[in-house]
C-alpha positions as CSV (number, residue, x, y, z in Angstrom):
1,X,87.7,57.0,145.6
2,X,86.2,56.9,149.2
3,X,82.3,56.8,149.6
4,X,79.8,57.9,152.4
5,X,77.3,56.4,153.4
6,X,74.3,57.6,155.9
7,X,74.8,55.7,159.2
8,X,72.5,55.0,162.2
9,X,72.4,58.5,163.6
10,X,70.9,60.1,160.6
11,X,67.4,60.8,160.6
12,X,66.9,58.5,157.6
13,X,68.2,55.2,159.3
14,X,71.4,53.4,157.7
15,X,72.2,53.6,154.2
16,X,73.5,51.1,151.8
17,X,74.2,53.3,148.7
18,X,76.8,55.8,149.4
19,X,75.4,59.4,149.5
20,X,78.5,61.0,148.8
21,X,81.9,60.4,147.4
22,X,85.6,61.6,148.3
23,X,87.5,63.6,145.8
24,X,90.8,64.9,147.4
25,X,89.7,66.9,150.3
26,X,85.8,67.8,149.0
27,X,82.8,65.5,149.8
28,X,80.7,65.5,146.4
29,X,76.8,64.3,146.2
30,X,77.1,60.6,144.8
31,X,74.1,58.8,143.4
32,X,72.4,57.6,146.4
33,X,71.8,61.4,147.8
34,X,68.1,62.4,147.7
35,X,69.3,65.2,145.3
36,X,71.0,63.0,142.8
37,X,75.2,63.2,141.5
38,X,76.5,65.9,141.5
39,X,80.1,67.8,140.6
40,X,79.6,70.8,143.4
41,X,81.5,69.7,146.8
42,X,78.9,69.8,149.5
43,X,81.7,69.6,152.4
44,X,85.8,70.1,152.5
45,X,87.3,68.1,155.0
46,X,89.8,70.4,157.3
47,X,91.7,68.3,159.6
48,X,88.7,66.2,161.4
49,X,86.0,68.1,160.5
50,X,83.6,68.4,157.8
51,X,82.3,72.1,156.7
52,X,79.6,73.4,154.6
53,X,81.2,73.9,151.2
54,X,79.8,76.3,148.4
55,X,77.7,73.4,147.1
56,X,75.8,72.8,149.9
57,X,72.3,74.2,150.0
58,X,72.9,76.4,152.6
59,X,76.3,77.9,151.4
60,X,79.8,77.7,153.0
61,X,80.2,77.5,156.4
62,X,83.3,77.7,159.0
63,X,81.1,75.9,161.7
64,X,82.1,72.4,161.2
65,X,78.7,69.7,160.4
66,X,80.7,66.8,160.9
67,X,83.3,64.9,163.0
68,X,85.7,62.0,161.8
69,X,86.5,59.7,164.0
């Protein structure tokens, strides 16, 4: 399983425990996010982008967050 980890850009500086972790095409929070582990996707990946999934705080989204590169 793939990991995430918070990199320069983010407000918070560099990362070195993983903040989320890949599970098929869903982005899950992994125990280095400020809210903890969770089971509730955060993001789907669709194609190169990331969206707002109906984990994330805010809801689901079609406006992609994220770009990968």
């Amino acid at each position: 399983m793939s990991r995430v980890y918070p990199d320069y850009g983010h407000p918070q500086g560099i990362g070195s425990t993983p903040w989320f972790r890949i599970s098929g095409a869903k982005l899950l929070p992994d125990y280095g996010h400020p809210q903890g582990i969770g089971s509730t996707p955060w993001f789907r990946i669709s194609g190169a982008k990331l969206l707002p999934d109906y984990g994330h705080p805010q809801g689901i989204g079609s406006t992609p967050w994220f770009r990968i590169s």
